[in-house]
C-alpha positions in Angstrom: 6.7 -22.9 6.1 3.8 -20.6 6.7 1.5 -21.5 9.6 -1.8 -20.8 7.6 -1.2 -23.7 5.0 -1.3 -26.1 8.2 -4.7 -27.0 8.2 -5.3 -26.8 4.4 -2.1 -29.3 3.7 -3.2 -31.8 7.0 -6.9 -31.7 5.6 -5.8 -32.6 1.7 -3.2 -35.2 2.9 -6.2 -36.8 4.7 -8.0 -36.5 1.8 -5.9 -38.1 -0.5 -5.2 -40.9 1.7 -9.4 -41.9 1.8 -9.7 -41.3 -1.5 -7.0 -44.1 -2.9 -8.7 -46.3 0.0 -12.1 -46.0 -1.4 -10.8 -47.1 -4.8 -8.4 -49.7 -3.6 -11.7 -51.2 -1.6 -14.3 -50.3 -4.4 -16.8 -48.0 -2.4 -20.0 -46.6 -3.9 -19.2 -43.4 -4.9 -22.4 -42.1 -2.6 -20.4 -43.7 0.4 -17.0 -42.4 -0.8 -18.2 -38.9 -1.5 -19.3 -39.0 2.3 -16.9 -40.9 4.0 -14.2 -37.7 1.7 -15.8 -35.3 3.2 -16.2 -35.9 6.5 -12.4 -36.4 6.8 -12.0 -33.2 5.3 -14.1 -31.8 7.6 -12.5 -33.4 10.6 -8.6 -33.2 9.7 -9.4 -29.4 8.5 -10.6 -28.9 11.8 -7.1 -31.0 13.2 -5.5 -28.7 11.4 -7.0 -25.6 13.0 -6.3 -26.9 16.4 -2.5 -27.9 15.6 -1.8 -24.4 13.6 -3.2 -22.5 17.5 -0.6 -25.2 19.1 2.4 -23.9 16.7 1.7 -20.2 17.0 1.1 -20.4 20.9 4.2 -22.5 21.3 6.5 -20.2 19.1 5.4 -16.9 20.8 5.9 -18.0 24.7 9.6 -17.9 24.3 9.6 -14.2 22.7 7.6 -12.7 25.3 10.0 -14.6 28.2 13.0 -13.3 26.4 11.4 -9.9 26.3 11.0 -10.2 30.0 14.5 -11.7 30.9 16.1 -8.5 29.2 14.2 -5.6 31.0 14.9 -7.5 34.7 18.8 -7.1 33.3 18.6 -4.0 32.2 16.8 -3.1 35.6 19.5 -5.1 37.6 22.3 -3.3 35.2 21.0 0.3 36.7 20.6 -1.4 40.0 24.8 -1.8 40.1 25.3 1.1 38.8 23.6 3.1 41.5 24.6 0.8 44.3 28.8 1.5 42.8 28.2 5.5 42.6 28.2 5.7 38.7 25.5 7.8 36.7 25.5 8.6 33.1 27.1 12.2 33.5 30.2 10.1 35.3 30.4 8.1 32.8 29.9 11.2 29.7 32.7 12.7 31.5 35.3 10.0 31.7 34.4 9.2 27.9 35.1 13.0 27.2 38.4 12.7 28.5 39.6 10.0 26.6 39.1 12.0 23.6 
């Protein structure tokens, strides 16, 4: 699901919900019309807040992935230089295989 219907869909759920209670209880229309859109207003506003949480929650695990790979690529040179190997060694030994 895309994250920018999260506050729309939370705000018309709330919505609907209000709206069958003010004509299961009979409320003045006046009253109703209010009592709509101030939880429209409020749950839209919910909606914001949880759609931040989702996208800030989703992206903290890329960035640590990004960061776990360049400290193994750094440790991968690290063993290399610390056994002797470099590149050309290596270019050399694959040359000879073919």
């Amino acid at each position: 699901m895309d994250k920018k219907y999260i506050p729309a869909l939370i705000s018309l759920s709330a919505g609907f919900v209000i709206c069958i209670v003010c004509i299961v209880k009979n409320i003045d229309i006046i009253k109703s019309l209010c009592l709509v859109l101030g939880f429209l207003l409020g749950f839209y506003l919910l909606g914001i807040l949880t759609k931040r949480l989702f996208e800030k929650t989703l992206k903290e695990p890329e960035i640590v992935q990004v960061e776990n790979q360049s400290e193994d690529i750094e440790s991968v040179e690290q063993n290399e230089q610390a056994n002797g190997e470099s590149d050309t060694v290596v270019q050399q030994n694959n040359d000879r295989i073919e």
